[in-house]
C-alpha positions as CSV (number, residue, x, y, z in Angstrom):
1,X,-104.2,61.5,78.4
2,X,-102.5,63.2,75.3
3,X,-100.7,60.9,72.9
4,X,-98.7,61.9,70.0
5,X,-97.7,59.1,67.1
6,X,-95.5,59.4,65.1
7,X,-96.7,56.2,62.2
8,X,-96.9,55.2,58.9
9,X,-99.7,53.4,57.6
10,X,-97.1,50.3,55.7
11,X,-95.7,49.8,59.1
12,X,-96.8,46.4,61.0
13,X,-95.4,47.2,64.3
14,X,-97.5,50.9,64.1
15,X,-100.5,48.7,64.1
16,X,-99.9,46.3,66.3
17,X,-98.7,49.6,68.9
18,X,-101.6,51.2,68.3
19,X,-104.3,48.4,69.3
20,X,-101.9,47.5,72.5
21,X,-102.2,51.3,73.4
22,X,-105.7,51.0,73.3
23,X,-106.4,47.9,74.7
24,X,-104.0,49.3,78.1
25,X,-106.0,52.6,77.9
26,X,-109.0,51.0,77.7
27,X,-108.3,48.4,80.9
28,X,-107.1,51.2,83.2
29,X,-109.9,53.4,82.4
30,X,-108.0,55.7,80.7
31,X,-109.5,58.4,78.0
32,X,-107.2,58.9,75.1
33,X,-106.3,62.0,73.3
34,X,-104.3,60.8,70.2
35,X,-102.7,63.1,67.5
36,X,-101.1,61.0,64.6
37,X,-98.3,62.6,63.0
38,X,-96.7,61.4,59.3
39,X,-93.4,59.4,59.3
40,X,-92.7,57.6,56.1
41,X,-90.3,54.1,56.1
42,X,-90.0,54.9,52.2
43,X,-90.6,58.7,50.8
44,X,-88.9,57.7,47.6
45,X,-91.3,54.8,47.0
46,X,-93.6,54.4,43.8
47,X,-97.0,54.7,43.4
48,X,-97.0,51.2,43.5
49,X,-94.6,48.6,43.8
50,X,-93.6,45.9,40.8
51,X,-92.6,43.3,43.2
52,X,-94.3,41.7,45.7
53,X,-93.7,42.3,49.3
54,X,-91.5,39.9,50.5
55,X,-89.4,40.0,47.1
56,X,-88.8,44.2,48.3
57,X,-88.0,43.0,51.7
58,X,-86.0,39.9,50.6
59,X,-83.8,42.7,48.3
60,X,-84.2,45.3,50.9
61,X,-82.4,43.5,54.1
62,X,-80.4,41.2,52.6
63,X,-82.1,38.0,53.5
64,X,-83.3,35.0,52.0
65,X,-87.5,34.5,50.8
66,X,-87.7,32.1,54.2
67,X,-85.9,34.1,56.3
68,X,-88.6,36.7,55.1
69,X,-91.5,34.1,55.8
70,X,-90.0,33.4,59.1
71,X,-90.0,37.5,59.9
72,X,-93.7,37.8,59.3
73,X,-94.5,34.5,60.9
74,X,-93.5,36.4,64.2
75,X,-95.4,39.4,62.8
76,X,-98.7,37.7,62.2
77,X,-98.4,35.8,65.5
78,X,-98.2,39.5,67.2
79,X,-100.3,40.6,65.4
80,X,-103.4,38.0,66.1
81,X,-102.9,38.3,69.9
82,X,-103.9,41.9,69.1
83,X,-107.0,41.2,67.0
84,X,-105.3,42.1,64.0
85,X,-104.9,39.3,60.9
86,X,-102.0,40.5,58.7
87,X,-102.0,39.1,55.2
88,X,-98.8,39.8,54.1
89,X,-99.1,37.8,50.9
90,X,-101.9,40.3,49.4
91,X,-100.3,43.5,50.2
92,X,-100.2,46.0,48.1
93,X,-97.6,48.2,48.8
94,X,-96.3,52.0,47.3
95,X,-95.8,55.5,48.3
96,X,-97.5,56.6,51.5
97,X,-97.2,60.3,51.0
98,X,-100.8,60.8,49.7
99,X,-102.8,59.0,52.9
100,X,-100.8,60.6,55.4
101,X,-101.8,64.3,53.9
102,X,-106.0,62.4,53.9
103,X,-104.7,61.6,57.6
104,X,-103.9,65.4,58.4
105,X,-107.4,66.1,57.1
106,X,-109.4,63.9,58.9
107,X,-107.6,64.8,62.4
108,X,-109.0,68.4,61.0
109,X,-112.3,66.6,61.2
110,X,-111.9,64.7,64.3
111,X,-111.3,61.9,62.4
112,X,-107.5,60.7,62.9
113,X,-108.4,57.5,64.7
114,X,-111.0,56.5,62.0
115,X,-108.6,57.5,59.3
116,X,-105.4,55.6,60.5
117,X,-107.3,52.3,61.6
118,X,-109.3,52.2,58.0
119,X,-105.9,52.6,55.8
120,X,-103.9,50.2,58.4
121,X,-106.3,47.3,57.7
122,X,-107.1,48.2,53.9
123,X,-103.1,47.8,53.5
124,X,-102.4,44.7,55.7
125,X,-105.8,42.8,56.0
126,X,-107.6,44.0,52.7
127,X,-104.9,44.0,49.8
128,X,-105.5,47.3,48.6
129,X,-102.7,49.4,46.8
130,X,-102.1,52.1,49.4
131,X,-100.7,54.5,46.8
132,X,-103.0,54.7,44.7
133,X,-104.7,57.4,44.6
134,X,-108.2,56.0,43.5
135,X,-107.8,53.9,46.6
136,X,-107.4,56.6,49.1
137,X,-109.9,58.4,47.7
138,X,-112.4,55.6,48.4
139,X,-111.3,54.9,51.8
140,X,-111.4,58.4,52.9
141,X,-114.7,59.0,52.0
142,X,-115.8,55.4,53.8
143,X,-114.9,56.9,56.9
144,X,-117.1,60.2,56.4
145,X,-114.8,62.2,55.2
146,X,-116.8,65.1,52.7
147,X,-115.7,63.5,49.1
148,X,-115.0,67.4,47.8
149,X,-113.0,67.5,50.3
150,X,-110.7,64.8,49.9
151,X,-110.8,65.3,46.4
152,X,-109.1,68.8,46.7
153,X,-106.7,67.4,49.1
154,X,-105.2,64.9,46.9
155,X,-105.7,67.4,43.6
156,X,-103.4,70.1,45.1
157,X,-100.6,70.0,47.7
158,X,-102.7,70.9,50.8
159,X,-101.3,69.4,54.2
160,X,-98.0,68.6,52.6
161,X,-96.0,70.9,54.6
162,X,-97.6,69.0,57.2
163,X,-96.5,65.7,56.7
164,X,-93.2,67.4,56.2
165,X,-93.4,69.4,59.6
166,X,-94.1,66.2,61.3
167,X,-91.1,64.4,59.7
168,X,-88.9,66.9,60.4
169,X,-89.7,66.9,64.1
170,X,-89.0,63.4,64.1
171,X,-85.6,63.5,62.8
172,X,-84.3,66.5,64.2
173,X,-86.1,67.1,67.4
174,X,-86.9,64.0,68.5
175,X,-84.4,62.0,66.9
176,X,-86.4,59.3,65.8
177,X,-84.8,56.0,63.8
178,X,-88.1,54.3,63.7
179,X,-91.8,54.0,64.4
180,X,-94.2,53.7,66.0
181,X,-93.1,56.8,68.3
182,X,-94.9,57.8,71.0
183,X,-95.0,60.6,73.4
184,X,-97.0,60.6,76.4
185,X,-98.3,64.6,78.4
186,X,-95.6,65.9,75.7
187,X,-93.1,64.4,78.6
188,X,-92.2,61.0,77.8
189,X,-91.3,58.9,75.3
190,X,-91.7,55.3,74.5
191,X,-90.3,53.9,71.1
192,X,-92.0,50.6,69.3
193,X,-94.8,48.6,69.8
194,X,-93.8,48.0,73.3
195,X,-95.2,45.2,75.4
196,X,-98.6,46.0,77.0
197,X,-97.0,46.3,80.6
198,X,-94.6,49.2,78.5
199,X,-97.6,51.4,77.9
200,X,-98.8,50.0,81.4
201,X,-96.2,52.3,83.0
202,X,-95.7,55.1,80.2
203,X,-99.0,55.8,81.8
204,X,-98.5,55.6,85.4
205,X,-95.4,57.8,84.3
206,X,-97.0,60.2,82.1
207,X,-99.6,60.7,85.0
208,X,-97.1,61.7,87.9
């Protein structure tokens, strides 16, 4: 089945979607055909961010350093029901823009899947600064991605019009307010990391 995304790699709830897609793909048997597209929470943001992450978040939405901690208590426990073991207290945090264009190239590669799951947990399990450019660099190649490659990606502004394209769909077209964003046979449309009997029936859906 095909399955656009729309994602960005500093999103929790992306993650946590994407491992309850595949878990419910996986237990009705079903092949999946995903195309990650670029959505970035912050295009503004810095290479890398001064403040810790619940200090941004604490300025951010107007709540308190325990309301924070209470936030991405429910996060965490979401997250570990779906294999994944955020630690929020190591990430590194900062502009996105540079992995989603590495993103558009390893789709070109067959790579997408490889490419979104390795800079998900280097940001949220790892502690790696996401924006750096050093650090994409590195994880792009670990997934076996041609280092020449990658290296004129990030030196010049291939697939940036890309990123953009898929942003602009977002907003305009599909008139998207948040991710993760999916859209199942190009006919429906599911928004969040829905509960697994969600995708259960995006599916069944899709399918008719």
């Amino acid at each position: 089945m095909k399955v656009d995304i729309w994602s960005d790699i500093v999103c929790p709830f992306c993650y946590i979607g994407k491992r309850r897609l595949e878990a419910v793909a996986a237990e009705a048997g079903i092949t999946l055909d995903v195309t990650w597209h670029s959505f970035e929470l912050d295009p503004n943001a810095p290479t890398n961010h001064s403040e810790d992450l619940a200090t941004r978040l604490s300025k951010k939405y107007g709540r308190t350093l325990e309301q924070v901690a209470e936030m991405q208590k429910g996060i965490i426990a979401a997250g570990a029901e779906e294999g994944i073991h955020f630690k929020f207290d190591i990430a590194r945090s900062g502009n996105s823009f540079n992995a989603h264009r590495i993103i558009h190239l390893a789709t070109q590669k067959g790579l997408g899947n490889e490419a979104e799951e390795r800079f998900f947990k280097a940001y949220f399990i790892e502690g790696e600064a996401i924006g750096d450019r050093d650090t994409v660099e590195r994880l792009a190649v670990s997934i076996g991605l041609d280092p020449a490659e990658v290296k004129n990606v990030l030196d010049t502004d291939l697939y940036a019009d890309a990123v953009r394209q898929d942003e602009a769909i977002a907003q305009q077209e599909l008139k998207v307010s948040g991710v993760p964003f999916f859209v199942f046979n190009n006919r429906l449309a599911v928004s969040g990391a829905q509960p697994r009997e969600v995708f259960h029936q995006a599916f069944q859906q899709a399918a008719q």
